[in-house]
DSSP file (Angstrom, degrees, kcal/mol; ACC not computed):
  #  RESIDUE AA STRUCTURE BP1 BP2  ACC     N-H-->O    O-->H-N    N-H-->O    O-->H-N    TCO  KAPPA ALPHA  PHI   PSI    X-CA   Y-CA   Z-CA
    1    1 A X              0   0    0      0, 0.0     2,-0.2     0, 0.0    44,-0.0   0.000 360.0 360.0 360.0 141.4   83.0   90.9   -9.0
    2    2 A X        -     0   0    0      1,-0.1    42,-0.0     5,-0.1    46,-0.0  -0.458 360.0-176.4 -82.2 135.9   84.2   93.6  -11.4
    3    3 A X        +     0   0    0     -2,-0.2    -1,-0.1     4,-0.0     2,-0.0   0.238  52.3 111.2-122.8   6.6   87.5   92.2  -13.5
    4    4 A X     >  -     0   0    0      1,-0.2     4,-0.5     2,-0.0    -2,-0.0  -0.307  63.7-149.3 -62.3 161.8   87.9   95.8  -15.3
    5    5 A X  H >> S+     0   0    0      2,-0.1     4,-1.4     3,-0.1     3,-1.2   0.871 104.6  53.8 -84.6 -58.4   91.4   97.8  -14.0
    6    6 A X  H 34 S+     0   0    0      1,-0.3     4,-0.3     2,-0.2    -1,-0.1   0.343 117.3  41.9 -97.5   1.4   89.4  101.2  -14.6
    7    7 A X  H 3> S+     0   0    0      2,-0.1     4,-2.8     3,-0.1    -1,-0.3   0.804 106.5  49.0 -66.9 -60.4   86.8   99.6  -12.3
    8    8 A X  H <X S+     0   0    0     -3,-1.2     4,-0.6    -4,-0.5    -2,-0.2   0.409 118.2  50.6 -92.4 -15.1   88.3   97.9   -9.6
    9    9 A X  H  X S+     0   0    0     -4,-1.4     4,-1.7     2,-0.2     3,-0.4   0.799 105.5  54.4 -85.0 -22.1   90.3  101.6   -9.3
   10   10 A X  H  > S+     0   0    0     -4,-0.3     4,-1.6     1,-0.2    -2,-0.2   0.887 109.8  46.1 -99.4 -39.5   87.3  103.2   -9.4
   11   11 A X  H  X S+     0   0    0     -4,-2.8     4,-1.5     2,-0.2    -1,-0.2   0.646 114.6  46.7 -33.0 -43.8   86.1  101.0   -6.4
   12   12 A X  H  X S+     0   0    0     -4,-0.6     4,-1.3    -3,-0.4    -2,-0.2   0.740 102.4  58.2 -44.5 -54.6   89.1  101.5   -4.5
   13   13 A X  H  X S+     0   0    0     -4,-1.7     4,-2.3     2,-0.2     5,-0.2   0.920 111.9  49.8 -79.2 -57.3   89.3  105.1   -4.9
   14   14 A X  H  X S+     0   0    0     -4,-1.6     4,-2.2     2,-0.3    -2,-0.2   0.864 108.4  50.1 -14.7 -83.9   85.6  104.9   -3.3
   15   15 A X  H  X S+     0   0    0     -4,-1.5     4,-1.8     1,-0.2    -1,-0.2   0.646 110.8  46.8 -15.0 -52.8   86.5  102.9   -0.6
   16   16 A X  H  X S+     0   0    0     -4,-1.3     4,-2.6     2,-0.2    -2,-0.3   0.930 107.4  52.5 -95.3 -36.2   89.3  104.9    0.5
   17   17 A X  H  X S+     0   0    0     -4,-2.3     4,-1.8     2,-0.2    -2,-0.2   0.964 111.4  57.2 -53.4 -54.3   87.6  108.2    0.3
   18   18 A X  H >X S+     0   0    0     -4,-2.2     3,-0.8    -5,-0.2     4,-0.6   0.875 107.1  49.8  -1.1 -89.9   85.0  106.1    2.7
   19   19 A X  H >X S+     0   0    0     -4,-1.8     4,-1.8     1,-0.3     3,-1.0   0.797 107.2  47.9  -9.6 -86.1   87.5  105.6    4.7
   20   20 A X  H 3X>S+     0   0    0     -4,-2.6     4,-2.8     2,-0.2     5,-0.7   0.785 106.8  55.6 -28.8 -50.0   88.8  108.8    5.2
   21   21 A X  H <<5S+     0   0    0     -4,-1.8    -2,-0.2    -3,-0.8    -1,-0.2   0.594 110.2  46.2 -88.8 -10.9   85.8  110.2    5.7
   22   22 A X  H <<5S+     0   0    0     -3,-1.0    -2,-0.2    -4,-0.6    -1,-0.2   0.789 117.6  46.4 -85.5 -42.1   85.1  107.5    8.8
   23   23 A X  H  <5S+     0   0    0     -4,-1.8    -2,-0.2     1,-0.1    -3,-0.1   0.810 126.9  13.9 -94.3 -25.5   88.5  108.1   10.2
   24   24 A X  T  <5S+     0   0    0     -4,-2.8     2,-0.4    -5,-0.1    -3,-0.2   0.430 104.7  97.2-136.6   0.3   89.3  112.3   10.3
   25   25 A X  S   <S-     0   0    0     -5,-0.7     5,-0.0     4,-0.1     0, 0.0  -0.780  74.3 -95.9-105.1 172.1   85.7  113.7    9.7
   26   26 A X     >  -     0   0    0     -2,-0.4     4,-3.2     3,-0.2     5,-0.5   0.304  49.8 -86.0 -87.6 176.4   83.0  115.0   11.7
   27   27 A X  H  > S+     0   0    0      1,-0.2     4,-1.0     2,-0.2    -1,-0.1   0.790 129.7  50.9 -37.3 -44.4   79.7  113.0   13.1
   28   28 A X  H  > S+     0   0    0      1,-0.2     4,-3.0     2,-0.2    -1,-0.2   0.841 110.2  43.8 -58.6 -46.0   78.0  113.9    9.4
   29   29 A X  H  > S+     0   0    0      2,-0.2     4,-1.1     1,-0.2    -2,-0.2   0.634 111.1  56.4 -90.7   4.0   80.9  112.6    7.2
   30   30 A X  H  < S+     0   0    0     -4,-3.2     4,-0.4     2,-0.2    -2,-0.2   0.830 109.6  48.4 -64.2 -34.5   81.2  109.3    9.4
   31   31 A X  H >X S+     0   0    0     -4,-1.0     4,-2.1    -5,-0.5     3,-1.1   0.993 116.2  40.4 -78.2 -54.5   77.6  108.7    8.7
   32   32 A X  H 3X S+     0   0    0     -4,-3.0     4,-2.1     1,-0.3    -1,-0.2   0.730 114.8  51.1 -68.0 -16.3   77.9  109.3    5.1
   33   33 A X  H 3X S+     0   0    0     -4,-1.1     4,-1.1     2,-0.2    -1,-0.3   0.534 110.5  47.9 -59.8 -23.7   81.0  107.6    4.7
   34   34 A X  H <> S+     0   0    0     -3,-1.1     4,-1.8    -4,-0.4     5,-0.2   0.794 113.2  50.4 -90.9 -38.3   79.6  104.5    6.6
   35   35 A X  H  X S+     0   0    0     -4,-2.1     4,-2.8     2,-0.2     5,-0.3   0.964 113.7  45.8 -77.5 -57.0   76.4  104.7    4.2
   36   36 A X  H  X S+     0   0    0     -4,-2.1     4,-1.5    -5,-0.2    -2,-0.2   0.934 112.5  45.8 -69.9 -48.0   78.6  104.9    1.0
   37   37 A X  H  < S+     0   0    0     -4,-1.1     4,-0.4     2,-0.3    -1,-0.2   0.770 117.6  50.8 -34.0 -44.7   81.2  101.9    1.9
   38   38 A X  H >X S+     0   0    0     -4,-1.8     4,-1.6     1,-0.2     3,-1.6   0.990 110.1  46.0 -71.7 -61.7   77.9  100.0    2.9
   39   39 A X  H 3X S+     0   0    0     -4,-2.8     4,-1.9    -5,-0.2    -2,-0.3   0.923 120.9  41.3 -47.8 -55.4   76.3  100.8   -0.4
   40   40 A X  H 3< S+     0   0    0     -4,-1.5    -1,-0.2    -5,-0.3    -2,-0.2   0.368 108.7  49.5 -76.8  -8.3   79.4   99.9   -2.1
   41   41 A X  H X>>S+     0   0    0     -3,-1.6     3,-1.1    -4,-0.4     4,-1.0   0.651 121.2  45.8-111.0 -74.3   80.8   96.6   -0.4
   42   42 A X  H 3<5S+     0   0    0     -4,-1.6     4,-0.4     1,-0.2     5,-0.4   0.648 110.6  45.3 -69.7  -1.6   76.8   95.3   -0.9
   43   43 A X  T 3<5S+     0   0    0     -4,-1.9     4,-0.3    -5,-0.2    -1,-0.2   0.734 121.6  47.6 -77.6 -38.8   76.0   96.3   -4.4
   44   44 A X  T <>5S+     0   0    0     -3,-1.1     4,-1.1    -5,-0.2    -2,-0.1   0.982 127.6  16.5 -49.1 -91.5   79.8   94.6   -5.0
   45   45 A X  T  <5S+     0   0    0     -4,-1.0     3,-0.1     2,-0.2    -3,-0.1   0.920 133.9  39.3 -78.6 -41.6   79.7   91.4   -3.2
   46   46 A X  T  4<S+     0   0    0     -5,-0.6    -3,-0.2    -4,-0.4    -1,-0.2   0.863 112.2  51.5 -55.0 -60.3   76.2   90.8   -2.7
   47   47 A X  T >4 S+     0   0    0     -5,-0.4     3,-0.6    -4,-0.3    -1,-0.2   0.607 103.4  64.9 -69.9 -41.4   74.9   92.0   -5.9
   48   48 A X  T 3< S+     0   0    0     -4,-1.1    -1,-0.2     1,-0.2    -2,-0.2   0.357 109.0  47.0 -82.5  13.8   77.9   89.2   -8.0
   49   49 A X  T 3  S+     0   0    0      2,-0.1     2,-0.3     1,-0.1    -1,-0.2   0.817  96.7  73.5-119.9  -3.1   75.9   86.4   -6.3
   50   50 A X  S <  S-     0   0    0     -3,-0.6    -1,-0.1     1,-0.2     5,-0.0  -0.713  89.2 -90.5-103.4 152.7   72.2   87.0   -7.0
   51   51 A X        -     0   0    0     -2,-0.3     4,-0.3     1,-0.1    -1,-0.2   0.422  38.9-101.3 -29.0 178.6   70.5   86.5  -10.5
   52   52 A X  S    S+     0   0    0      1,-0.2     5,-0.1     2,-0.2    -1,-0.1   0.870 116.4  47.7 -80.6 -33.9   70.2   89.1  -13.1
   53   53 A X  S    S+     0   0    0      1,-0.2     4,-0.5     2,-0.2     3,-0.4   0.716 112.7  43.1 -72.0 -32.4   66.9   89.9  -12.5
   54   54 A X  S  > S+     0   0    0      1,-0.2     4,-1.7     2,-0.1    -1,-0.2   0.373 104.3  68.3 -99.1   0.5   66.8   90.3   -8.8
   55   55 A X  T  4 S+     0   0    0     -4,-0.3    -2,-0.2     2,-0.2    -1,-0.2   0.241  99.6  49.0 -93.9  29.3   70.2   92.2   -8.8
   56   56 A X  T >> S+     0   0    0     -3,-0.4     3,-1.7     2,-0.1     4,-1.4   0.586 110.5  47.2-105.2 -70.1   68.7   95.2  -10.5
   57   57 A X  H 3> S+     0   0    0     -4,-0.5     4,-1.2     1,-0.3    -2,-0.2   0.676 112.0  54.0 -40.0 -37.3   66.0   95.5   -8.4
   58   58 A X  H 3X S+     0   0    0     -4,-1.7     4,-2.0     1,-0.1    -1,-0.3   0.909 114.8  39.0 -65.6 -32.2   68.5   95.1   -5.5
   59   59 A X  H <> S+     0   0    0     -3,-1.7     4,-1.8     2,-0.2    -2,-0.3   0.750 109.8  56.4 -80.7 -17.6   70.7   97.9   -6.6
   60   60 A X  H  X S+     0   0    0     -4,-1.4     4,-2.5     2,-0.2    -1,-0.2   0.927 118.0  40.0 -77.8 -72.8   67.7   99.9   -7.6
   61   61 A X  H  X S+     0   0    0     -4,-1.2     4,-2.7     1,-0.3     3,-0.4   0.777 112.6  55.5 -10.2 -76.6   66.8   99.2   -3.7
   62   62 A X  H  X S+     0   0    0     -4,-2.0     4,-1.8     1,-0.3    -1,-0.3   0.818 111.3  43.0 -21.8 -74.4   70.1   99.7   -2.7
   63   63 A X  H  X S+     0   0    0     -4,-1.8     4,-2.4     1,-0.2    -1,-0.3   0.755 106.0  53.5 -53.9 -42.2   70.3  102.9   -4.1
   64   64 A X  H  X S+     0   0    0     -4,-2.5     4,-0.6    -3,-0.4    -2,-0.2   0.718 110.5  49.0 -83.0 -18.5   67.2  104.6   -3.3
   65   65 A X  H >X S+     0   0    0     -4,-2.7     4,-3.8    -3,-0.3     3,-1.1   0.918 111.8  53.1 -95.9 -17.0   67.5  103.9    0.5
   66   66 A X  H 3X S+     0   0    0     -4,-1.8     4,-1.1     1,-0.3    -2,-0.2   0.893 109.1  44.9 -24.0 -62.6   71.1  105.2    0.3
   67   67 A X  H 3X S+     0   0    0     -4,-2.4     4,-1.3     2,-0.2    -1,-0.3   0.650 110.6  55.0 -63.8 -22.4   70.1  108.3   -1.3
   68   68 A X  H <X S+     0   0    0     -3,-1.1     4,-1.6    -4,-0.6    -2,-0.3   0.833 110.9  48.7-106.2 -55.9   67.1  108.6    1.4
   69   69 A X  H  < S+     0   0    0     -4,-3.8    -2,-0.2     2,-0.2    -3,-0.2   0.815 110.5  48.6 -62.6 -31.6   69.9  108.3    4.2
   70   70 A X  H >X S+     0   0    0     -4,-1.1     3,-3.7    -5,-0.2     4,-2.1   0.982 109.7  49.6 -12.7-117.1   71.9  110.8    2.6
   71   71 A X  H >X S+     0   0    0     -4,-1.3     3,-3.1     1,-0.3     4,-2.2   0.467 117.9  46.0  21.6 -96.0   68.7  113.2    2.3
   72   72 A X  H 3< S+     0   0    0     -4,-1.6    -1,-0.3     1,-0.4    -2,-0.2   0.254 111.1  44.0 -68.1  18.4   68.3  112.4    6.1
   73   73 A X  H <> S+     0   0    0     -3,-3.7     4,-1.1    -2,-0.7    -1,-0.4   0.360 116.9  63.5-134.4 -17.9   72.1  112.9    7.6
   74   74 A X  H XX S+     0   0    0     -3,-3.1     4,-2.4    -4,-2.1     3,-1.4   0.931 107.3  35.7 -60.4 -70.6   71.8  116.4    5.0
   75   75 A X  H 3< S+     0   0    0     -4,-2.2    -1,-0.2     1,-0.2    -3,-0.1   0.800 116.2  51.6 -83.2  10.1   69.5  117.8    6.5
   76   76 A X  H 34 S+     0   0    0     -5,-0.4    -1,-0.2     1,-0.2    -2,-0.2   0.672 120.6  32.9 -97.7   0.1   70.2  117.1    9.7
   77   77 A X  H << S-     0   0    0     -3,-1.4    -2,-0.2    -4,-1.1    -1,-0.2   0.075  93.0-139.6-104.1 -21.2   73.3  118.0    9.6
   78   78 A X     <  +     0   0    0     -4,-2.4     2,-0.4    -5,-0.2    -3,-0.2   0.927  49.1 153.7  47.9  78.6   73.0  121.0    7.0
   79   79 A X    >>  -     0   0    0      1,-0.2     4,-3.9    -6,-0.2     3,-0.5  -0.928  37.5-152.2-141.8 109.1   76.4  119.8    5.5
   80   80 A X  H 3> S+     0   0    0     -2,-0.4     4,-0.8     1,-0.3    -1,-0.2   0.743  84.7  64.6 -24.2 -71.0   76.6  120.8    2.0
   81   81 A X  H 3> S+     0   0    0      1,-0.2     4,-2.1     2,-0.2    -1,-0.3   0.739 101.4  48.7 -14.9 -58.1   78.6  118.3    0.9
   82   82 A X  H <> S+     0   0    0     -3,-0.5     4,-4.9     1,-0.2     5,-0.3   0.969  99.1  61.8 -57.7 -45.6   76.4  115.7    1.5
   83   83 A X  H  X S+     0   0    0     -4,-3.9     4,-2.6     2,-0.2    -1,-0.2   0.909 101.2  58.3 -43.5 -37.4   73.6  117.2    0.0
   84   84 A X  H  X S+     0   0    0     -4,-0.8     4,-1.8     1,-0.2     3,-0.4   0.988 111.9  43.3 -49.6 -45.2   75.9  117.0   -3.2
   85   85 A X  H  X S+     0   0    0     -4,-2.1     4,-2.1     1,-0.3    -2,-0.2   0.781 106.4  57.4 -65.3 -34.3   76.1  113.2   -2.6
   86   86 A X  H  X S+     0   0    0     -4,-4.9     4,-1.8     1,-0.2    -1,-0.3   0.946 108.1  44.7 -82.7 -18.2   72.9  112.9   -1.9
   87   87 A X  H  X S+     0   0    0     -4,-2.6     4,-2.8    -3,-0.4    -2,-0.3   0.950 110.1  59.2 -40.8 -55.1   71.8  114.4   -5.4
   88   88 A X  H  X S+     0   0    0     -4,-1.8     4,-3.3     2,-0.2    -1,-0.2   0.889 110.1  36.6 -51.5 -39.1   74.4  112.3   -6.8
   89   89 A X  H  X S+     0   0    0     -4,-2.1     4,-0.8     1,-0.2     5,-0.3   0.972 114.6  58.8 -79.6 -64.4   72.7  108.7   -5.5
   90   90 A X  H >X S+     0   0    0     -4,-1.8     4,-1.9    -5,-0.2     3,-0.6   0.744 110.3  43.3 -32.7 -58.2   69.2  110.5   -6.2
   91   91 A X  H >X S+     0   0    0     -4,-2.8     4,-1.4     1,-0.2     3,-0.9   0.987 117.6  46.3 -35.1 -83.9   70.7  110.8  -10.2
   92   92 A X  H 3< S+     0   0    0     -4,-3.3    -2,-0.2     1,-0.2    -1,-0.2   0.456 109.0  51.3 -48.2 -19.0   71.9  107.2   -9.9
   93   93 A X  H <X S+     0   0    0     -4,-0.8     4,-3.1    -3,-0.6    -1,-0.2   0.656 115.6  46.9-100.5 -41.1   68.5  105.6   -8.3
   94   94 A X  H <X S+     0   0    0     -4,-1.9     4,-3.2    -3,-0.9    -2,-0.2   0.878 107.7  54.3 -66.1 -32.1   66.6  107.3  -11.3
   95   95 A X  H  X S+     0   0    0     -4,-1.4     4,-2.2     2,-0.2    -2,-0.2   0.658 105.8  50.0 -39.4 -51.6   68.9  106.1  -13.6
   96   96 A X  H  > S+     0   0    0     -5,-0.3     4,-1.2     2,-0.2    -2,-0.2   0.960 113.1  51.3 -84.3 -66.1   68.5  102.5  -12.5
   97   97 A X  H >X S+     0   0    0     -4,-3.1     4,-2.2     1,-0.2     3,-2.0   0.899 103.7  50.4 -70.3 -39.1   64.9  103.0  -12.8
   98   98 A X  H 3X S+     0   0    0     -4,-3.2     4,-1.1     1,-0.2     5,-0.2   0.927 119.6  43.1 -15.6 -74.5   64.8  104.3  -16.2
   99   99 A X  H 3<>S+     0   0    0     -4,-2.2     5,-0.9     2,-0.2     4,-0.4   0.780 114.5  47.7 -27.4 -39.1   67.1  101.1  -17.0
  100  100 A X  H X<5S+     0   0    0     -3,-2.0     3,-2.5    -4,-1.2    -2,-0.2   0.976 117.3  42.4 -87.5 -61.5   65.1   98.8  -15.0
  101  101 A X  H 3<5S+     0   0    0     -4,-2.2    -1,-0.2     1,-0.2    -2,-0.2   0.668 121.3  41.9 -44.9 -11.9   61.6  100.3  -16.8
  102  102 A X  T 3<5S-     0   0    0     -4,-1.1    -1,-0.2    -5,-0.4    -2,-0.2   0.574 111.5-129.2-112.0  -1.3   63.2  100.4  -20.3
  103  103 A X  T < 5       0   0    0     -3,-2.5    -3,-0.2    -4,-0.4    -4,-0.1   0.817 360.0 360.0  32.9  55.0   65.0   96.7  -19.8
  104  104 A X      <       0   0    0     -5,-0.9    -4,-0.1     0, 0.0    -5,-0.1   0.736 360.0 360.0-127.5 360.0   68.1   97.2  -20.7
């Protein structure tokens, strides 16, 4: 569990956009809103109990089918937005492998 303040807002701030986007938008942002809160409650809790070594390789996980549900509620939806987000997780899942391949 993240002990930073500029963390644990940054989490929040997540959450509640999440949130939002389950409670007053359409079929597309419920699905991505449900897929990021999920991503973000198990990378969180999940992710502070398992070793170091199998929690990159879960978050790497984590990430890449996130971004792949994303992808699939884009285009099935054609809703821009998402598409940003799913670029965004697509950045972050390369990112992690880079890390993962480079160990650090």
């Amino acid at each position: 569990m993240p002990t930073s303040p500029i963390v644990i807002g940054l989490i929040s701030l997540t959450l509640g956009i999440a949130l939002f986007a389950l409670l007053k938008g359409g079929p597309a942002e419920r699905l991505g809103g449900a897929m990021v809160g999920a991503n973000l409650l198990l990378s969180v809790f999940v992710g502070s109990f398992l070793p170091p070594s199998v929690e990159t390789l879960f978050r790497l996980t984590l990430d890449g089918l996130t971004a792949l549900g994303l992808l699939i509620i884009a285009v099935r939806y054609a809703s821009f937005w998402l598409g940003g987000a799913m670029l965004l997780y697509a950045a972050q899942f390369s990112l992690h492998a880079f890390y993962m391949v480079m160990s650090r």
